[in-house]
Every structure is written in structure tokens, then in C-alpha cells.
ChimeraX commands (.cxc) that place a marker at each C-alpha (Angstrom):
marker #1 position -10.59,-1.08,-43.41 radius 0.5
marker #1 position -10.25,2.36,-45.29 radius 0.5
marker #1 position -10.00,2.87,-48.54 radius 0.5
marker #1 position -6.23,2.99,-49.95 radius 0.5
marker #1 position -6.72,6.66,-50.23 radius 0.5
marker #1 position -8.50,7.79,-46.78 radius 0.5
marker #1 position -5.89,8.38,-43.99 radius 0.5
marker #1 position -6.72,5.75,-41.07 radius 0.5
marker #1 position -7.62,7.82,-38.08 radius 0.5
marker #1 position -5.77,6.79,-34.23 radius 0.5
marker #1 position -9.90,5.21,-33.43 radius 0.5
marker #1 position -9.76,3.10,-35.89 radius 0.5
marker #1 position -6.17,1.76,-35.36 radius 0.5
marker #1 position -6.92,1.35,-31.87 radius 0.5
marker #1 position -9.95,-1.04,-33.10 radius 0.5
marker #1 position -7.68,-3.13,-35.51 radius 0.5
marker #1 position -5.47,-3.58,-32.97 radius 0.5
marker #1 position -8.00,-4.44,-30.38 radius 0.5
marker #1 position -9.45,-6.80,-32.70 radius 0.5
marker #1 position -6.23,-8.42,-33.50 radius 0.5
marker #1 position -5.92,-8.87,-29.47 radius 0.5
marker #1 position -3.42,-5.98,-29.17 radius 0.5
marker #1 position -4.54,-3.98,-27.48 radius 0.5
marker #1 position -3.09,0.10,-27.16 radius 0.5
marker #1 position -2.87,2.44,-24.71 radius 0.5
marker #1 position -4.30,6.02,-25.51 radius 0.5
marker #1 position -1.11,7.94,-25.99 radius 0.5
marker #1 position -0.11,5.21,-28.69 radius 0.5
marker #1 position -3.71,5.33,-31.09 radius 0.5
marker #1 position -1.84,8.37,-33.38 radius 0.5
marker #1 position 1.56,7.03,-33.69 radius 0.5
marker #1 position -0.32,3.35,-34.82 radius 0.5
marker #1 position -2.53,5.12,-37.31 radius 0.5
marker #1 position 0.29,6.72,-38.64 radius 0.5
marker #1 position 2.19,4.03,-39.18 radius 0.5
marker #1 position -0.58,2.21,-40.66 radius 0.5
marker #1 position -0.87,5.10,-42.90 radius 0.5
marker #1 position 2.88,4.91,-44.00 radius 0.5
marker #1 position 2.52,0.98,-44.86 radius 0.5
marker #1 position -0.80,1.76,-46.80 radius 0.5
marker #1 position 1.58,4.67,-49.41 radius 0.5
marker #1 position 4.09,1.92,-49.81 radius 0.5
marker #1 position 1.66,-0.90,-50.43 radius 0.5
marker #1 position 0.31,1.08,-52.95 radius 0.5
marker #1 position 3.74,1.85,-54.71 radius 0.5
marker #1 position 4.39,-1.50,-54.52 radius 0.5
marker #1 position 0.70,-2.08,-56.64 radius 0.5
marker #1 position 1.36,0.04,-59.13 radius 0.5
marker #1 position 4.86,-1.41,-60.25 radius 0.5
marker #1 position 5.08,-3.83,-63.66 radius 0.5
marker #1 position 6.38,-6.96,-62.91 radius 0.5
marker #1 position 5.26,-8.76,-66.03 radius 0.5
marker #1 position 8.93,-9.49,-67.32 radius 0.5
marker #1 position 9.76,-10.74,-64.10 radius 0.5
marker #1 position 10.46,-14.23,-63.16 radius 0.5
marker #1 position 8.85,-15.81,-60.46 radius 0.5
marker #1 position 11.14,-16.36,-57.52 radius 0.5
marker #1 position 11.10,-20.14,-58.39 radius 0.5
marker #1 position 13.58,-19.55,-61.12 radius 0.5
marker #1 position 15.99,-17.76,-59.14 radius 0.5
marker #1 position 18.80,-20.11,-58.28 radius 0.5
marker #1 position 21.45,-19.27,-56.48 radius 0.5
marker #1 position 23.83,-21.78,-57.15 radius 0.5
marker #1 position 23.75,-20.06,-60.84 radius 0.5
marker #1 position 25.03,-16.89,-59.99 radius 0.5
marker #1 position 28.45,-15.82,-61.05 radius 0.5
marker #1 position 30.51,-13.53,-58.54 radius 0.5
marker #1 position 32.41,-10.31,-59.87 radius 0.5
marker #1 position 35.02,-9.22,-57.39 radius 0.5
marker #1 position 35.81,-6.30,-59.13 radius 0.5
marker #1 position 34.05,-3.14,-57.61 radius 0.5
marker link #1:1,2 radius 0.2
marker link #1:2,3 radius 0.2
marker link #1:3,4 radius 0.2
marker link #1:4,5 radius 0.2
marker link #1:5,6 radius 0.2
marker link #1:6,7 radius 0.2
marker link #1:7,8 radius 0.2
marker link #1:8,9 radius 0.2
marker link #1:9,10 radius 0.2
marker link #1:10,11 radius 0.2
marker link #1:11,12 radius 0.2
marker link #1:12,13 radius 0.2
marker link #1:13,14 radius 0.2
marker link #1:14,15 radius 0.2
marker link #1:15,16 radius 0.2
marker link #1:16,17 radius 0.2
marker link #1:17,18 radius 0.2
marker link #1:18,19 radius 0.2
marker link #1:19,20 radius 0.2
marker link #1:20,21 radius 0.2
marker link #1:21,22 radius 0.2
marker link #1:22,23 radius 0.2
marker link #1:23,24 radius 0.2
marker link #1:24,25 radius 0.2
marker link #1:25,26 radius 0.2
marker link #1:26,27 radius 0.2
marker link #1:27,28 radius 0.2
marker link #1:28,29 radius 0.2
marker link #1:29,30 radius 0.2
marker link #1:30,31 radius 0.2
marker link #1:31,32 radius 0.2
marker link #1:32,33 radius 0.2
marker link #1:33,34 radius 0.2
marker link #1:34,35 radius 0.2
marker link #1:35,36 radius 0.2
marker link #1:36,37 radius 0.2
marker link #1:37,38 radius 0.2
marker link #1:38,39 radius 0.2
marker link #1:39,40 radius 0.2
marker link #1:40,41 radius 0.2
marker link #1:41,42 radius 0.2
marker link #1:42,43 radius 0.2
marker link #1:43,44 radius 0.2
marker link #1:44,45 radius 0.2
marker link #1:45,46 radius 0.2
marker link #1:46,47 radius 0.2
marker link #1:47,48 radius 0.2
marker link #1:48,49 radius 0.2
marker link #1:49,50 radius 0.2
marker link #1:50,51 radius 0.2
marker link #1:51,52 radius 0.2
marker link #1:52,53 radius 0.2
marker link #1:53,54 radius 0.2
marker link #1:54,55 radius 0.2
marker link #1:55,56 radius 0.2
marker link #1:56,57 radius 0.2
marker link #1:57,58 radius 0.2
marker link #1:58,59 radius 0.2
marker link #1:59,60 radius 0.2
marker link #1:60,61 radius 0.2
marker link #1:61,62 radius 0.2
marker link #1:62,63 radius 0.2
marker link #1:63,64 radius 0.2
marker link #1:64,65 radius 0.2
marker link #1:65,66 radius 0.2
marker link #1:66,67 radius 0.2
marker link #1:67,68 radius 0.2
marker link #1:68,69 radius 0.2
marker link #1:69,70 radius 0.2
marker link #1:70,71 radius 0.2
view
């Protein structure tokens, strides 16, 4: 796997793919790297974001909430 910062190239998402037993035809090796690419910059985003005063999904409850029908 690249590095968060190199660009996977259409080979190498064609051998990922193969590799996780999906295999792609030719014309579809750019349009898979570049998606891979796209979920890489987000991932990333998502890395960098402070969630330290966030509670952990466990305290959520929904039950709790109070609805506001005013808009």
C-alpha cells in the first residue's frame, strides 16, 4: 500500500483488487485508482480532526434526546 501521500497508480489498484478476488477489466484500473485516491484525502481529513472532547458513541442515547419542532 502507498504511502498516504503518493497517488495510487491504475497497476496497483488493479493488484489490490486482484488480490482481494476482484478482479478489473483494463478500461476500469484508472477510474479504481482514482477512487482509491479520493478515499485516501478523506481518510486523512478524517486523521487529522480532534476528537478528544468527544464522547464515545456508547454514551449517545437516543431515548435522551429532546425534539425542537420549531425550525
Amino acid at each position: 500500500m502507498p504511502s498516504p501521500s503518493s497517488e495510487p497508480t491504475p497497476p496497483e489498484a488493479a493488484r489490490w483488487a486482484a488480490r482481494a478476488g476482484l478482479p478489473l477489466p483494463v478500461d476500469r484500473h484508472a477510474a479504481v485508482a482514482a477512487t482509491a485516491q479520493h478515499i485516501h484525502s478523506v481518510v486523512a481529513v478524517l486523521r487529522e480532526l480532534d476528537f478528544a472532547d468527544t464522547p464515545p458513541a456508547t454514551a449517545y442515547r437516543a431515548e435522551q434526546e429532546t425534539h425542537d419542532a420549531a425550525v
